[in-house]
FIMINU-962388 format. One record per residue (C-alpha): residue in three letters; x, y negated, z negated. Coordinates in pm, 1 decimal, padded with zeros to 6 digits. Layout:
BEGIN
{rest ala, x X, y Y, z Z} .
...
***
This chain:
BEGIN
{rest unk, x -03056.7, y 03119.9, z -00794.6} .
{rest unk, x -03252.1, y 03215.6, z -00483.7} .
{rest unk, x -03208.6, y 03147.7, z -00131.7} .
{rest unk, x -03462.7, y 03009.5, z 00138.3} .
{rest unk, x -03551.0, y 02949.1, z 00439.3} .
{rest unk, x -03831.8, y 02842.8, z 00670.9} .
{rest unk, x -03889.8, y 02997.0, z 00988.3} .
{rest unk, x -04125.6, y 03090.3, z 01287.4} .
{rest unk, x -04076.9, y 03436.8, z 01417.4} .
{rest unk, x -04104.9, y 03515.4, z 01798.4} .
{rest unk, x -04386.5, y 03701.7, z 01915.3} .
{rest unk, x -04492.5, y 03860.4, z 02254.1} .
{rest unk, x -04263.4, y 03816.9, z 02586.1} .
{rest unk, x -04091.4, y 03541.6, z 02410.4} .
{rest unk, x -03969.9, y 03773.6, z 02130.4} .
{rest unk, x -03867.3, y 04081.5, z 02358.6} .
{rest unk, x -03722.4, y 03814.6, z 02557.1} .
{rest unk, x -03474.5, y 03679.2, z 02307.4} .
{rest unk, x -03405.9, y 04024.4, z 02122.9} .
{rest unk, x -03319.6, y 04184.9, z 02451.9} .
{rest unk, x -03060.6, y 03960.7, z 02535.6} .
{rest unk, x -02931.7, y 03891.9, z 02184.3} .
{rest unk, x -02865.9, y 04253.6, z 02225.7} .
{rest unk, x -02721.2, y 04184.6, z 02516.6} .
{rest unk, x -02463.6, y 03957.1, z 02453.4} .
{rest unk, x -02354.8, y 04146.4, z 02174.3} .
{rest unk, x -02281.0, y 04469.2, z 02322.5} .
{rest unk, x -02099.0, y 04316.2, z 02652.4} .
{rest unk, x -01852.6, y 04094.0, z 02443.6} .
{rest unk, x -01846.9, y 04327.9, z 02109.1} .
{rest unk, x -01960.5, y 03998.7, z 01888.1} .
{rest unk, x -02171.8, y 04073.9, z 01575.4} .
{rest unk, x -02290.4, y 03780.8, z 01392.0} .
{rest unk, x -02626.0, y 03792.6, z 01546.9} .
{rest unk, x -02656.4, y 04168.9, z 01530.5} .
{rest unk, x -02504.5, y 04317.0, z 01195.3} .
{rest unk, x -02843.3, y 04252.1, z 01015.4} .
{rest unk, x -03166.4, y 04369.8, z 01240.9} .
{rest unk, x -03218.0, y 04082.5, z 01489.2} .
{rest unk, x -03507.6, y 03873.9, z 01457.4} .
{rest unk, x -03558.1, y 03613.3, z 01701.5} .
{rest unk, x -03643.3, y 03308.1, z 01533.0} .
{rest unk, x -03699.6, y 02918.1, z 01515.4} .
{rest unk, x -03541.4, y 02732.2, z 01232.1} .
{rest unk, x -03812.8, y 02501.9, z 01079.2} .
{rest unk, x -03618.4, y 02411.1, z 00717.9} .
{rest unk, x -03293.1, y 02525.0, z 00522.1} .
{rest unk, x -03169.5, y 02733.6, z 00390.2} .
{rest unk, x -03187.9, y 02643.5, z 00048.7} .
{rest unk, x -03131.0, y 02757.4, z -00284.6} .
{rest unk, x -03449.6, y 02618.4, z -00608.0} .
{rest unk, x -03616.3, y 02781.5, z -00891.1} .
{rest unk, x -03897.1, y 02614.2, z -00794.6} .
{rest unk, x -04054.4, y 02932.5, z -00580.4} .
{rest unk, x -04438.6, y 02784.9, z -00634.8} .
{rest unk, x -04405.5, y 02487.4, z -00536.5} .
{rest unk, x -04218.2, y 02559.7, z -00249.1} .
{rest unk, x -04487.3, y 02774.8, z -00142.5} .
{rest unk, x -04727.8, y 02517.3, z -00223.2} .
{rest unk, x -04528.8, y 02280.3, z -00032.8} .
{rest unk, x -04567.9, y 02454.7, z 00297.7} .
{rest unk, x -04908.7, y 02605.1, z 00277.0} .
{rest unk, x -04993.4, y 02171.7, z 00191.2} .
{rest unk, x -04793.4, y 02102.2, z 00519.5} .
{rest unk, x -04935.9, y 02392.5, z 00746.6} .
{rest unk, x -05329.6, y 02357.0, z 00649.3} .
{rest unk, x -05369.6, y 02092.1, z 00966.2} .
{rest unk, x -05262.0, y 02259.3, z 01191.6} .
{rest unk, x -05420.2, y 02540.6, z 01399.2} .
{rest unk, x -05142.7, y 02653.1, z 01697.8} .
{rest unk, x -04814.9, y 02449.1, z 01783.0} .
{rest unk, x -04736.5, y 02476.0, z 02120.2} .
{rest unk, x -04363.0, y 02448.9, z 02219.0} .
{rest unk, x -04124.8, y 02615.6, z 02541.3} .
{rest unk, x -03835.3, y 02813.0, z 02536.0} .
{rest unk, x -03662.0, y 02625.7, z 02821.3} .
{rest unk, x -03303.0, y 02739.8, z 02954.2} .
{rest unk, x -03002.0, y 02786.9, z 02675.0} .
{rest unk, x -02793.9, y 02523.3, z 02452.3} .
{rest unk, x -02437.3, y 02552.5, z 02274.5} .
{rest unk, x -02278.5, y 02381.6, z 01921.6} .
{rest unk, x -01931.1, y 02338.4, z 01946.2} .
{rest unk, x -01846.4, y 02176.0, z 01619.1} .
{rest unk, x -01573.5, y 02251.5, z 01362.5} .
{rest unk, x -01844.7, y 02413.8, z 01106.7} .
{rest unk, x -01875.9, y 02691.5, z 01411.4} .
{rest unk, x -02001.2, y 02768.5, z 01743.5} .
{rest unk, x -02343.2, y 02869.4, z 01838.5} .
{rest unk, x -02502.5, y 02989.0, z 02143.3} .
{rest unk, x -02879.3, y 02970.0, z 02144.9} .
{rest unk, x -03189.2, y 02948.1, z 02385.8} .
{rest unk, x -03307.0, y 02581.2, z 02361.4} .
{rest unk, x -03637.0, y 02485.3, z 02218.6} .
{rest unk, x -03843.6, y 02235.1, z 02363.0} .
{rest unk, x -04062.4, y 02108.9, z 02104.6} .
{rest unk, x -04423.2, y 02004.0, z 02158.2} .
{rest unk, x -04552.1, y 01623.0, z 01921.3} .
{rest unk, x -04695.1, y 01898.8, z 01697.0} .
{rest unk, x -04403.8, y 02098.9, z 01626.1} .
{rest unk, x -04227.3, y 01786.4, z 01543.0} .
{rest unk, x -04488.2, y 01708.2, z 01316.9} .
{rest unk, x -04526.5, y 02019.9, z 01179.8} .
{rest unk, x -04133.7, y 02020.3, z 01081.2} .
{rest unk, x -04086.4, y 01695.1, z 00949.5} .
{rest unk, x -04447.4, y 01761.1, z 00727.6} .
{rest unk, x -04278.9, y 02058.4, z 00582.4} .
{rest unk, x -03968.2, y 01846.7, z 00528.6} .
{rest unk, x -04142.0, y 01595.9, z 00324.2} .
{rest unk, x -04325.6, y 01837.2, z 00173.4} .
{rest unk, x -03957.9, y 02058.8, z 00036.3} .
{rest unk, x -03671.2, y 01792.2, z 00037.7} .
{rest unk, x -03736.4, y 01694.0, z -00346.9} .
{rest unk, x -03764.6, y 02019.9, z -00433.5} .
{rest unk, x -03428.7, y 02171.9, z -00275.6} .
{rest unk, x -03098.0, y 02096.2, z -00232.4} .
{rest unk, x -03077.8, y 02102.4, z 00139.1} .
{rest unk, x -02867.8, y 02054.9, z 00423.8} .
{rest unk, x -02869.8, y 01646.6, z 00562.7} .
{rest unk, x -02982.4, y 01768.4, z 00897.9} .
{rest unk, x -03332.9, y 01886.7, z 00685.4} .
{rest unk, x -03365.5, y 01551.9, z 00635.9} .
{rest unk, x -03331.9, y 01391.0, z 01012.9} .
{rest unk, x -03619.3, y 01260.8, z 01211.1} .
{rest unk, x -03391.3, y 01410.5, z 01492.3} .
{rest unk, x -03414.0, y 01795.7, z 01428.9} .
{rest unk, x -03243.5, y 01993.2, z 01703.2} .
{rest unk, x -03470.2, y 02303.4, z 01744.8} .
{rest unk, x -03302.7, y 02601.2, z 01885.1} .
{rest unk, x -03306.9, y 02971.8, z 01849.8} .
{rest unk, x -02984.2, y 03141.8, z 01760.4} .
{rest unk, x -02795.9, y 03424.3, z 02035.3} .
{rest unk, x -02497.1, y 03470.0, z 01947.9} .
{rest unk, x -02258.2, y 03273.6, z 01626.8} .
{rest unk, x -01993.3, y 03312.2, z 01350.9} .
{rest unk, x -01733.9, y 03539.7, z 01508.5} .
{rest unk, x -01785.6, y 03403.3, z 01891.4} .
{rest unk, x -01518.2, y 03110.5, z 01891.8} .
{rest unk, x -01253.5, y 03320.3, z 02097.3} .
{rest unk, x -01526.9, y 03431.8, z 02358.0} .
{rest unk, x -01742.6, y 03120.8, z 02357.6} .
{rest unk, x -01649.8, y 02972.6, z 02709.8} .
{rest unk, x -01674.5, y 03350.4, z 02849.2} .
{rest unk, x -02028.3, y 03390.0, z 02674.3} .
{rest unk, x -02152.5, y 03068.0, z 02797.7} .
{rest unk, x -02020.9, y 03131.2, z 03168.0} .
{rest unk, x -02199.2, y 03422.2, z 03133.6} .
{rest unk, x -02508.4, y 03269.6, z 03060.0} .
{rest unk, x -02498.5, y 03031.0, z 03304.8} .
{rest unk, x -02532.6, y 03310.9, z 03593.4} .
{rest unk, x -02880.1, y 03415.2, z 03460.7} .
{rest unk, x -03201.3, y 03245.5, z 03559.4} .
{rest unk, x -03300.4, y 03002.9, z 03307.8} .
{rest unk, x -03577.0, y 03083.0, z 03070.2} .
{rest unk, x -03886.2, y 02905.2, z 03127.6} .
{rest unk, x -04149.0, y 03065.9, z 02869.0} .
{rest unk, x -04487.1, y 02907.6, z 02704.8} .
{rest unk, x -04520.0, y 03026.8, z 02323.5} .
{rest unk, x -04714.9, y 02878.3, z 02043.4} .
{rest unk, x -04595.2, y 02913.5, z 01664.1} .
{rest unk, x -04920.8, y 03120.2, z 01475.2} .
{rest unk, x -04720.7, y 03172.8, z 01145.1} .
{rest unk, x -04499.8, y 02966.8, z 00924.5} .
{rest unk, x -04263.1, y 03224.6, z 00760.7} .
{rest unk, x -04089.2, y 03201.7, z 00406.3} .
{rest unk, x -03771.6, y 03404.8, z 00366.8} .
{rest unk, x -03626.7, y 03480.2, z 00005.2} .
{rest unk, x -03314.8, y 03632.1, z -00002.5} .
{rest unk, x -03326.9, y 03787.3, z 00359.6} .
{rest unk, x -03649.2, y 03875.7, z 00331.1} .
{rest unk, x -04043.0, y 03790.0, z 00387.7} .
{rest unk, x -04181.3, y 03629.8, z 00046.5} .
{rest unk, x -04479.8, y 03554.5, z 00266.0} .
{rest unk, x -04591.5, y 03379.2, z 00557.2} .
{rest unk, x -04899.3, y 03072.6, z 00632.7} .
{rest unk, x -05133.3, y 03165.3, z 00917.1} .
{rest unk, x -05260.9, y 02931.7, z 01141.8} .
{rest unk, x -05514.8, y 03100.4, z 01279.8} .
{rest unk, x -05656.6, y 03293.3, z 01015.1} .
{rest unk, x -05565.9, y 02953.5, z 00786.7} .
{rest unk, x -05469.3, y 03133.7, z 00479.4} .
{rest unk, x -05143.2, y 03212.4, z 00331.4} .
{rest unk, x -05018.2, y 03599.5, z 00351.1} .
{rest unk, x -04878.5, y 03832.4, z 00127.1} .
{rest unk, x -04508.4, y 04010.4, z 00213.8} .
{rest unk, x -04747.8, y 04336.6, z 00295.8} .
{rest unk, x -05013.6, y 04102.4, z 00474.2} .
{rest unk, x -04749.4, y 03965.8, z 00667.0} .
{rest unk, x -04595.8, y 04278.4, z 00816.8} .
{rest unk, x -04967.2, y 04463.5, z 00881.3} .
{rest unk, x -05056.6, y 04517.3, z 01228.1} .
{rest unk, x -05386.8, y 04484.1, z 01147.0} .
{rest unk, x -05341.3, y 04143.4, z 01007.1} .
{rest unk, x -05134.7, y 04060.3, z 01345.1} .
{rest unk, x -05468.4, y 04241.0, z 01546.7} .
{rest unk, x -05717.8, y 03970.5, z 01314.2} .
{rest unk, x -05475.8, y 03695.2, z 01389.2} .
{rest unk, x -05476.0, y 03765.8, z 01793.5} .
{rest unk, x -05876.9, y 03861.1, z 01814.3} .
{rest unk, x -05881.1, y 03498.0, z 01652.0} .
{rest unk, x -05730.5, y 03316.4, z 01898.3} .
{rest unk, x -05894.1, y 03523.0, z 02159.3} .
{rest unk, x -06237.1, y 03407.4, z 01998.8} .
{rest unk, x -06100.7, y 03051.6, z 02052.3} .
{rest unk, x -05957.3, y 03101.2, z 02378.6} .
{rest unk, x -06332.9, y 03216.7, z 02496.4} .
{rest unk, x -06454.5, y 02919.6, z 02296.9} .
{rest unk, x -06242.2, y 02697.4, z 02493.1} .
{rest unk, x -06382.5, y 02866.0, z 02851.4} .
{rest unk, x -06768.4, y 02790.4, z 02737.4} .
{rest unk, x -06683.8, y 02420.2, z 02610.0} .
{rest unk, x -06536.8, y 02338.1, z 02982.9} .
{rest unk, x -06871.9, y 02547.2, z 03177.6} .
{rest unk, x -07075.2, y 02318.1, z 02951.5} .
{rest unk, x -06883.3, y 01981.2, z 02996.7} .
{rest unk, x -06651.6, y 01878.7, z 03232.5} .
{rest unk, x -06490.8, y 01625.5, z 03037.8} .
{rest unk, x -06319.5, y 01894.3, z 02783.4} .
{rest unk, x -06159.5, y 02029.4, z 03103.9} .
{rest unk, x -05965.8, y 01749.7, z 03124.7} .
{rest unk, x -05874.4, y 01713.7, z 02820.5} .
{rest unk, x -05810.4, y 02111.7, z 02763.9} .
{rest unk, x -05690.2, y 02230.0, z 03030.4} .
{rest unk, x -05306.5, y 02202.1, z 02961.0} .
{rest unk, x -05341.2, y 02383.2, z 02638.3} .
{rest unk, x -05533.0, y 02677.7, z 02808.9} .
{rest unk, x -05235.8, y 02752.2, z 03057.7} .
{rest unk, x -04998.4, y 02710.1, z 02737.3} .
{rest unk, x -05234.1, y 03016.9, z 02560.6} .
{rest unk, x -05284.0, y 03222.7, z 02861.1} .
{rest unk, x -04898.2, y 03212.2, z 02984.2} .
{rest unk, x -04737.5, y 03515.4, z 02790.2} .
{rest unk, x -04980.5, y 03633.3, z 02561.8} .
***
């Protein structure tokens, strides 16, 4: 059977951010969870899972995504798990009403179809974004002290794309912005990411001719204009 999962992928500061210092980490105190496969900085949105129902599951999200344009959220200082299933040290993930909404939509959308973990299931989803895990339980405390002598990270990012995995892998990935679902090849163009980006762009300068033209939409847009401009 296959295996799943749902994820957004970093982009922009955010993502040279986070693969910087999972690099980091790994090379000071020799772990390698987060490094032996190619690191890709990433927010966990649902699973993984295994189902031979591939369609629907794709189905499932695009049905989930299609109402949403771009989820803002922050990447705001750095978190820790310290359970008996393992330790984790990750940047935390301050999630926006949309993101929240976005994930438990998905959810809904995948939990009859899978054979998913219970936390899949909670209205209380802890979002995070993995550093370091599986062979750091000898050199957690020293990683985390470690951490705590950096400045904390304090960085705007919106999710664009909704990202399937199969088997370690892209299967293909749900664009906000260009509000259409992309093939694995789609996905990993650069001239798909360039149509995505002039996109928002076009919105962004929407955005700036709504507020010359009416004061009122500066109130009420303002906030998400810093959140697109900030790290672009």
């Amino acid at each position: 059977m296959n295996h799943y999962f749902i994820e957004y992928r970093f982009h922009g500061y955010a993502k040279e951010y986070a693969r910087d210092l999972i690099y980091e980490i790994s090379k000071k105190f020799n772990v390698k969870g987060a490094t032996r496969n190619r690191a890709v900085p990433h927010v966990a949105l649902f699973g993984p899972f295994s189902t031979r129902n591939e369609k629907q599951v794709v189905s499932g999200v695009v049905s989930a995504c299609k109402s949403y344009e771009t989820v803002p959220f922050k990447v705001e200082g750095f978190g820790y798990f310290d359970n008996p299933r393992g330790k984790v040290i990750y940047l935390d993930i301050k999630p926006s009403k949309g993101l929240q909404d976005l994930r438990r939509d998905i959810a809904q959308s995948l939990l009859r179809l899978t054979n998913t973990a219970e936390f899949d299931a909670s209205y209380n989803f802890s979002f995070h974004a993995t550093l370091a895990f599986k062979d750091i339980d000898r050199k957690f405390e020293r990683i985390r002290g470690y951490l705590k002598q950096k400045e904390l990270p304090n960085i705007n990012q919106h999710i664009l794309r909704v990202t399937i995995i199969k088997n370690q892998r892209i299967l293909c990935e749900y664009d906000l912005i260009q509000r259409r679902l992309l093939t694995r090849r789609q996905a990993l163009s650069k001239y798909q990411w360039r149509r995505t980006m002039g996109l928002l762009r076009t919105k962004i300068r929407d955005y700036e001719f709504d507020l010359e033209e009416n004061q009122t939409i500066l109130e009420r847009t303002l906030k998400r204009l810093k959140w697109y401009f900030r790290k672009l």
